[in-house]
C-alpha positions as CSV (number, residue, x, y, z in Angstrom):
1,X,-34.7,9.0,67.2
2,X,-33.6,12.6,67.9
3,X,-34.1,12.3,71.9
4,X,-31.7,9.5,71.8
5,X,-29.2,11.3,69.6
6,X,-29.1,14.1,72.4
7,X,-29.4,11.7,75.5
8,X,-25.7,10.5,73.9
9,X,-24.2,14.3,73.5
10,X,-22.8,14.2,77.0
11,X,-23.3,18.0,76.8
12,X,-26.2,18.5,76.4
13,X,-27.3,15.4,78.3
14,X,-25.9,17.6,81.3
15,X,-27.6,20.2,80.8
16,X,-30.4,18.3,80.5
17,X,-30.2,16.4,84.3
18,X,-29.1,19.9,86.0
19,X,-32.3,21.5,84.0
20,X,-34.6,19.0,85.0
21,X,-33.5,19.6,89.1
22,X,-33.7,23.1,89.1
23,X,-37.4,22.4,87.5
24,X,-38.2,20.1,90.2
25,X,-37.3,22.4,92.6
26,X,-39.5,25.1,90.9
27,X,-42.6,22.8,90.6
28,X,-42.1,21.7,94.7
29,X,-42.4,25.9,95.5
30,X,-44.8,26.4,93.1
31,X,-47.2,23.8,94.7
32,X,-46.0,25.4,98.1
33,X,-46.8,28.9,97.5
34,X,-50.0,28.3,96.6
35,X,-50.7,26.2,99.9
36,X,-49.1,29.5,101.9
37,X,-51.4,32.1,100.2
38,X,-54.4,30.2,101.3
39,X,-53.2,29.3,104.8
40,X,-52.4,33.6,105.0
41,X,-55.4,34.5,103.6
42,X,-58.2,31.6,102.4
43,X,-59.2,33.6,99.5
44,X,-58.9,32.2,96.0
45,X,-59.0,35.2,94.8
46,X,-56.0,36.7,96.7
47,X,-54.3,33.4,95.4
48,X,-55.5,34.4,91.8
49,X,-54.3,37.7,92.4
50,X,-50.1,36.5,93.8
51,X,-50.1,34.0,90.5
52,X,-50.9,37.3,88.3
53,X,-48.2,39.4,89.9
54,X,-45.8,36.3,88.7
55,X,-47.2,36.5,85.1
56,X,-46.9,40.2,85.6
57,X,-43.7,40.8,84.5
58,X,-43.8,38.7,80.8
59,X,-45.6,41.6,79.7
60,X,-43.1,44.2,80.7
61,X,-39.5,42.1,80.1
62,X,-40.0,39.5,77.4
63,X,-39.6,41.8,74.2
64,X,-36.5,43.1,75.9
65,X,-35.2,39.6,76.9
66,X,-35.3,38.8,73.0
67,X,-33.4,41.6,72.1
68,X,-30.7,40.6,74.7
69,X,-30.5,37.2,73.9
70,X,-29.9,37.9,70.3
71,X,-27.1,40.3,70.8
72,X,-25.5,39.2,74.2
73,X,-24.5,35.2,74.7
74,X,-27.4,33.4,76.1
75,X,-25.1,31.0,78.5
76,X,-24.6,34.6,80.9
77,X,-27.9,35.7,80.6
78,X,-29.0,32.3,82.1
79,X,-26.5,32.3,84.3
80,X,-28.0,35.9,85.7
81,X,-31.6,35.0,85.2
82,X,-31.3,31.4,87.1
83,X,-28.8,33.0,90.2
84,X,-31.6,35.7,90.5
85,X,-34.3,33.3,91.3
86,X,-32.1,31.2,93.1
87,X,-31.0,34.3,95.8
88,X,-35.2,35.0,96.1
89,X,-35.7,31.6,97.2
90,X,-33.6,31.6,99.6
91,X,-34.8,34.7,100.7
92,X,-38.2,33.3,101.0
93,X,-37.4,30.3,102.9
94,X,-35.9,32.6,105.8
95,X,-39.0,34.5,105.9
96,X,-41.1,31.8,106.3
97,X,-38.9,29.3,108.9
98,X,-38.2,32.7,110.9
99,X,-42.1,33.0,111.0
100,X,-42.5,36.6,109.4
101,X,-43.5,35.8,106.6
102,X,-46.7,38.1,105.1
103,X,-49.1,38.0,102.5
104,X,-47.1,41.3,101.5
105,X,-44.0,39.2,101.6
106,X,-45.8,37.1,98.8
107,X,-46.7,39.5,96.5
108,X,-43.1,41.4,95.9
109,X,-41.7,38.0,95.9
110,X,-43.6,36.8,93.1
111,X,-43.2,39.7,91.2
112,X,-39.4,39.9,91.9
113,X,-39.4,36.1,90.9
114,X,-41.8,36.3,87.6
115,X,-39.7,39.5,86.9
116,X,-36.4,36.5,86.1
117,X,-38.4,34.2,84.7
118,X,-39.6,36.5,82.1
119,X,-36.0,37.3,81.3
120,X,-34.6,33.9,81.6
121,X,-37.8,31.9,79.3
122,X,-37.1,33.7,75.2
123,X,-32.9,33.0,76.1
124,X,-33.9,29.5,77.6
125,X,-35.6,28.7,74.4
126,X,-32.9,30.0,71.9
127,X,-29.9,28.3,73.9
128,X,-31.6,25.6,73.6
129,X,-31.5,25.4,70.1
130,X,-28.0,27.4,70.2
131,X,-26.9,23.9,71.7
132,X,-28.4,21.0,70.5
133,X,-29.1,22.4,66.7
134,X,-31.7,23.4,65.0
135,X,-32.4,20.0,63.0
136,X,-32.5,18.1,66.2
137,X,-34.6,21.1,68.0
138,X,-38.1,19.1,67.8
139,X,-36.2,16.3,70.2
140,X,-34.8,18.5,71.6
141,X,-37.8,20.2,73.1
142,X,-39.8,16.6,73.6
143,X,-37.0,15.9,75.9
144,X,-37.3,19.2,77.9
145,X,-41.0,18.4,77.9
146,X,-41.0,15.5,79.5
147,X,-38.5,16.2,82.1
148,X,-40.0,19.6,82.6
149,X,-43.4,17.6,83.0
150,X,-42.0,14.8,85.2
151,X,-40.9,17.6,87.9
152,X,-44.4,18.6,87.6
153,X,-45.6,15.0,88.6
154,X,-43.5,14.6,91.2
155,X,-42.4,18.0,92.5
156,X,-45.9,18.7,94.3
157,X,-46.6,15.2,95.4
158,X,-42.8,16.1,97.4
159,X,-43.9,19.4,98.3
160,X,-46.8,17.9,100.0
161,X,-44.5,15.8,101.9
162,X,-42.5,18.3,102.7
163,X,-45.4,20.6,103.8
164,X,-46.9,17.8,106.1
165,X,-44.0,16.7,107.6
166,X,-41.4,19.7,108.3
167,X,-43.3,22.9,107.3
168,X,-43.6,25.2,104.0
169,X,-40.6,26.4,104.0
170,X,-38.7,23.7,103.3
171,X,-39.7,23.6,99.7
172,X,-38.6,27.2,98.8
173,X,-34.7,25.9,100.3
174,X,-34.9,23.3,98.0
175,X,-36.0,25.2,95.0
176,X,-32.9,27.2,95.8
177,X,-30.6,24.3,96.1
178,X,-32.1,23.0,93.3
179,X,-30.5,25.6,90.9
180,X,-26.9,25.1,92.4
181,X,-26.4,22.3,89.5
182,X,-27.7,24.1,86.7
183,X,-25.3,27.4,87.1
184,X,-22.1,25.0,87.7
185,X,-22.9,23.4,84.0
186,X,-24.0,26.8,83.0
187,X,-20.0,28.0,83.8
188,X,-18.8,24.8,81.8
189,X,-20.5,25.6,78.7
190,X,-18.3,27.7,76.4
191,X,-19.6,31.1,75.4
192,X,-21.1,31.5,72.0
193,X,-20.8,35.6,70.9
194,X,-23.6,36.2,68.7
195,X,-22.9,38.2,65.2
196,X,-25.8,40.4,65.2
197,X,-26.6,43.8,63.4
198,X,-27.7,46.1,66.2
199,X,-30.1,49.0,66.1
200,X,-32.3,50.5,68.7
201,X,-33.9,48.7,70.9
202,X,-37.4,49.9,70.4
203,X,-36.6,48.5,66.6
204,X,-35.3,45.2,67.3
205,X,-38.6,44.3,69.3
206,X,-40.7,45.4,66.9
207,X,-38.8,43.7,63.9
208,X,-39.7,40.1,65.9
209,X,-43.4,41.5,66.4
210,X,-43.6,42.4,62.7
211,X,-42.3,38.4,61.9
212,X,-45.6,37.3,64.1
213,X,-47.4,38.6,62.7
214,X,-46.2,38.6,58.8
215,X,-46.6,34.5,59.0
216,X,-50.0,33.3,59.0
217,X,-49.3,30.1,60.7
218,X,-47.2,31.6,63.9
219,X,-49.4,34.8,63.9
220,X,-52.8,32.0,64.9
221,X,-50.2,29.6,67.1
222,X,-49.6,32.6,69.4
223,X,-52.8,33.8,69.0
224,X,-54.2,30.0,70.4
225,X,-51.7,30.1,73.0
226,X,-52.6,33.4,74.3
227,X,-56.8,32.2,74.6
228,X,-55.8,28.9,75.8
229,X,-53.1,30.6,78.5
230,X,-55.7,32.8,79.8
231,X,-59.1,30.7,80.0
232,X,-57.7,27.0,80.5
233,X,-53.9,26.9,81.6
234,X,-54.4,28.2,85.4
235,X,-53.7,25.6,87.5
236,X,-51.7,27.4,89.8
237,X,-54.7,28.6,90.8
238,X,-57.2,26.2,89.7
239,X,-56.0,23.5,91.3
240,X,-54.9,24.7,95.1
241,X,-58.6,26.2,95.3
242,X,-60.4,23.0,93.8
243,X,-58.6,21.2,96.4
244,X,-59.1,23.3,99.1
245,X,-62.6,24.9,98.3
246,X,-64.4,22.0,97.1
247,X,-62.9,18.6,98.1
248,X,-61.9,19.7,101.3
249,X,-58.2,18.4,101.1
250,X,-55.3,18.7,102.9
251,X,-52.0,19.0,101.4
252,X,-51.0,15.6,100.6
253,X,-54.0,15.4,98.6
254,X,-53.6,18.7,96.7
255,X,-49.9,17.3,95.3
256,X,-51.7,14.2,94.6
257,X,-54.0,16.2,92.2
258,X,-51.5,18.7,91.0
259,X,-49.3,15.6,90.0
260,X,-52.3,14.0,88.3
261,X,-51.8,17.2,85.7
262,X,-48.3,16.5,85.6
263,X,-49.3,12.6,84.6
264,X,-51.1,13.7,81.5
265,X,-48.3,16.1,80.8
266,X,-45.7,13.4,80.8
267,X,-47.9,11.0,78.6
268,X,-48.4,13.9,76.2
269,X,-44.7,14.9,75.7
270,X,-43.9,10.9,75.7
271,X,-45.9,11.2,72.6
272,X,-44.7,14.2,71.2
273,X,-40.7,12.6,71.7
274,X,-42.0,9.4,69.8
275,X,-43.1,11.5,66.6
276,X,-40.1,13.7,66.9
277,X,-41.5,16.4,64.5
278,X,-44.1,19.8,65.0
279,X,-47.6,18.0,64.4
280,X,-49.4,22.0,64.4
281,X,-53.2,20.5,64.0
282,X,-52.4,18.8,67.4
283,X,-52.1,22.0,68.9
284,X,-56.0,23.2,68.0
285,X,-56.9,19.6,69.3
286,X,-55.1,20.1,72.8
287,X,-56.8,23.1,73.1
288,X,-60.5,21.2,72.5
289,X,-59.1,18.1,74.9
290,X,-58.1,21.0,78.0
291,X,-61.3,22.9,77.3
292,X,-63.5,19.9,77.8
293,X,-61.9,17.8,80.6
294,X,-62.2,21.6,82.4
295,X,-66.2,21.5,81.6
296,X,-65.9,18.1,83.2
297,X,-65.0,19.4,86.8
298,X,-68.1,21.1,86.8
299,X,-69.7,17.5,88.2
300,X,-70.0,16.6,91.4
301,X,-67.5,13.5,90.7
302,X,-64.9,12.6,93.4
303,X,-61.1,13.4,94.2
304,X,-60.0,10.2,91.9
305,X,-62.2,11.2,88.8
306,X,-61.1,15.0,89.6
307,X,-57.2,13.6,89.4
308,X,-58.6,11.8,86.1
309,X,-59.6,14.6,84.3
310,X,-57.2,16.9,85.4
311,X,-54.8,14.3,84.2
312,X,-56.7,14.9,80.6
313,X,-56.3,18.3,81.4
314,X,-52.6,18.3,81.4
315,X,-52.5,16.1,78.3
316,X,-54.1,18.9,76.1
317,X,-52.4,21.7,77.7
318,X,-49.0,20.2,76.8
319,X,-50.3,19.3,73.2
320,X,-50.6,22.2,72.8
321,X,-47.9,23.7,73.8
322,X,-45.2,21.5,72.5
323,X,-46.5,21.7,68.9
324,X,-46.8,25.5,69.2
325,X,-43.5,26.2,70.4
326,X,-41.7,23.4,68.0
327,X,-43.1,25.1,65.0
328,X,-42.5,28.2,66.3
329,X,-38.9,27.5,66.7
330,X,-38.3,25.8,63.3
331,X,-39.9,28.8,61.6
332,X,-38.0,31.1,63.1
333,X,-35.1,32.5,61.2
334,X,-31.8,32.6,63.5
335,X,-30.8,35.7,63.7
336,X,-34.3,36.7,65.4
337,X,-35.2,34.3,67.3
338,X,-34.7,35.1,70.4
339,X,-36.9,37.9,69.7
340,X,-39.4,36.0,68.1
341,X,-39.8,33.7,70.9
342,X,-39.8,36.4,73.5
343,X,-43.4,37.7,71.8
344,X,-44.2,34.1,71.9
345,X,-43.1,34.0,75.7
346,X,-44.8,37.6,76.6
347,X,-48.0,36.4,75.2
348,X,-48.0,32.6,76.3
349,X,-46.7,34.1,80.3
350,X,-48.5,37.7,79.9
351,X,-51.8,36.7,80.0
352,X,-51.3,34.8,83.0
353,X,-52.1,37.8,85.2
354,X,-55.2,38.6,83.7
355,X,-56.2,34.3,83.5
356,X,-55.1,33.8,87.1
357,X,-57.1,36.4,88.7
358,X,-60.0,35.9,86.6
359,X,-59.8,32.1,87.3
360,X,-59.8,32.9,91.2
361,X,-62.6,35.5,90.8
362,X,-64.7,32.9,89.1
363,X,-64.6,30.7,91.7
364,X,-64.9,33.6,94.4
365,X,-68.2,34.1,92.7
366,X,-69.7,30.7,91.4
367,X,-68.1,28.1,93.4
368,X,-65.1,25.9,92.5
369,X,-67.0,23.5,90.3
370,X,-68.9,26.3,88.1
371,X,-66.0,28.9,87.8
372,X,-63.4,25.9,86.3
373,X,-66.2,25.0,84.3
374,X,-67.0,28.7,82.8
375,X,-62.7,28.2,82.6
376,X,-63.4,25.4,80.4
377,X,-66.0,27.0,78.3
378,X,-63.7,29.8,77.4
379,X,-61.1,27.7,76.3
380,X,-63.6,25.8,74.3
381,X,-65.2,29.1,72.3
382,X,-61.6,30.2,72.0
383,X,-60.4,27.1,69.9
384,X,-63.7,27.0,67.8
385,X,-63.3,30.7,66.6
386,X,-59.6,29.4,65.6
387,X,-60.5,26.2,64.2
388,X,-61.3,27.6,60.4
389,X,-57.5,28.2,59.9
390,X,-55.5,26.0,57.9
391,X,-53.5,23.7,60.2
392,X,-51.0,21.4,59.0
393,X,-50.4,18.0,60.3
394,X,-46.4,17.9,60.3
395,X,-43.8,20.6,59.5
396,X,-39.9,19.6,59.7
397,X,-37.4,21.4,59.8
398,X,-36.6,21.4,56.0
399,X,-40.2,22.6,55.6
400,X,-40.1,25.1,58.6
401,X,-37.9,27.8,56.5
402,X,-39.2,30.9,56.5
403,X,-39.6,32.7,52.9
404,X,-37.2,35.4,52.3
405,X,-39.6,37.7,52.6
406,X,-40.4,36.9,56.6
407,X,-36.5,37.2,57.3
């Protein structure tokens, strides 16, 4: 099996552990900030509208992240990228043990931090490939799945710990401890220059736009990741405000629901590693399994069936999005694709801004239980109008090549 083959390169079996704790660190703020914007303000909307201001920023940096990480080597950009968000949580964490910390405060920070995270996601995606090879790429990203989806799982239940026992800021110092690891293997890893032909700019953007949308198959991926981003992936600000808004819980039980999404995730990428290869028909299925368990919430059904379906939630989401990206990936011809996974990226993250505050409005207007459920509907309609497209059940590597034409 492919995960195996890369659990025994010690390299990338490194990289790997140090990943997976900067992510834990990241899911343990994530679940944090969310808590601190409702304590500042109670509004889900002004929640809604901090997670937007993160997405923010995928829409403005991710074509030019592609065009870096395809002429620069990717180990310095993520060395940059990962530093930068380690120095704002930091930042954060004296704000908030000092007690200054603002709604204001918020805001900037989030855009500062989505502003590196746009950057550091297309080159994440392409070193990854750069290092463990493009034929073992579909293990490759199982692996990352599930440990990216474990920290999910656990990361909030710790925040929640964290939160009741010593305070929200204690989460935002470990997120920044957290990335200490990852830029000391990050320094070990030898540099790889890329041989690139180099034009503008503007032009090598739009030559991994023009690749989107020239193959059918990754023109309607990104096309089902952009609807199903928008109207069923916002739990950032689904969740905190379900928790809060309708169950009436406190933060112990909010990680306990947050890590019920990271449950499903884990089971979902534990399938994906078994199968080892892009399955894209599971994709359009994820999408139908998230959009339901979403209309689900709409009942008045306790904090343990809530945790269930959310749970089934996270299972389709990450269907989803491991199939897209694998096929992605394998389709894409080397020399673009950072490029091509930055469009990827700027959709999949741009319309975050647009989902989150929409998400938070919903509920604003129609309650918790009736705005995840219009949520769910969305993301429902939005896999039916794609449905009618041919998708395939496998694709390997092999099959993955792009026709001389696309390259």
């Amino acid at each position: 099996m492919l995960v195996w083959q890369l659990l025994g390169d010690p390299r990338y079996r490194t990289y790997w552990l140090a990943l997976f704790t900067s992510q834990l660190g990241t899911w343990m703020q994530s679940a944090t900030q969310g808590w601190l914007v409702l304590e500042l303000t109670g509004s889900a909307a002004k929640l809604g509208l901090v997670v937007a201001l993160q997405f923010l920023p995928s829409l403005l940096f991710s074509l030019p992240a592609g065009v870096l990480s395809d002429r620069y080597p990717r180990r310095n950009l993520l060395f940059i990228t990962q530093g930068g968000m380690c120095l704002l949580a930091f930042a954060m964490f004296g704000l908030i043990i000092t007690g200054q910390v603002r709604y204001e405060h918020v805001l900037v920070f989030a855009f500062l931090y989505g502003m590196f995270n746009a950057m550091d996601l297309p080159v994440r995606q392409a070193f990854t490939v750069e290092l463990a090879g493009k034929d073992r790429y579909p293990g490759a990203i199982a692996l990352n799945s599930f440990g990216f989806n474990v920290s999910r799982l656990t990361g909030p239940a710790l925040a929640g710990i964290l939160i009741a026992g010593v305070g929200l800021g204690w989460s935002y110092l470990a997120n920044a401890l957290s990335f200490l690891p990852l830029l000391l293997v990050l320094l070990r890893i030898p540099r790889v220059n890329l041989e690139v032909k180099r034009g503008g700019v503007l032009q090598d953007a739009l030559e991994g736009v023009r690749y989107v949308w020239q193959e059918p198959l990754v023109r309607q991926i990104v096309i089902l990741v952009g609807l199903t981003s928008m109207f069923g992936m916002n739990f950032q600000t689904i969740v905190p405000a379900y928790a809060r808004l309708v169950l009436g819980l406190e933060a112990q039980g909010f990680g306990f629901l947050m890590s019920a999404v990271g449950l499903g995730a884990i089971i979902a990428a534990l399938i994906q590693a078994i199968a080892s290869q892009a399955r894209p028909i599971r994709s359009i299925l994820g999408s139908f399994v998230l959009g339901i368990a979403l209309l689900v919430l709409a009942l008045p059904i306790s904090a343990s069936w809530t945790a269930f379906f959310l749970g089934v939630a996270g299972f389709g989401m990450i269907t989803t999005l491991i199939n897209c990206n694998t096929t992605v990936q394998l389709m894409s011809p080397d020399r673009i694709r950072g490029r091509v996974m930055s469009v990827y990226s700027m959709v999949l993250l741009g319309v975050g801004p647009v989902g989150a505050y929409l998400s938070g409005l919903l509920i604003d207007l129609f309650g918790g239980r009736w705005g995840v459920a219009v949520m769910g509907s969305l993301t429902l309609l939005s896999a039916l109008a794609l449905v009618r497209f041919p998708w395939p059940r496998s694709l390997s590597p092999v099959q993955a090549e792009p026709s001389p034409a696309s390259d």
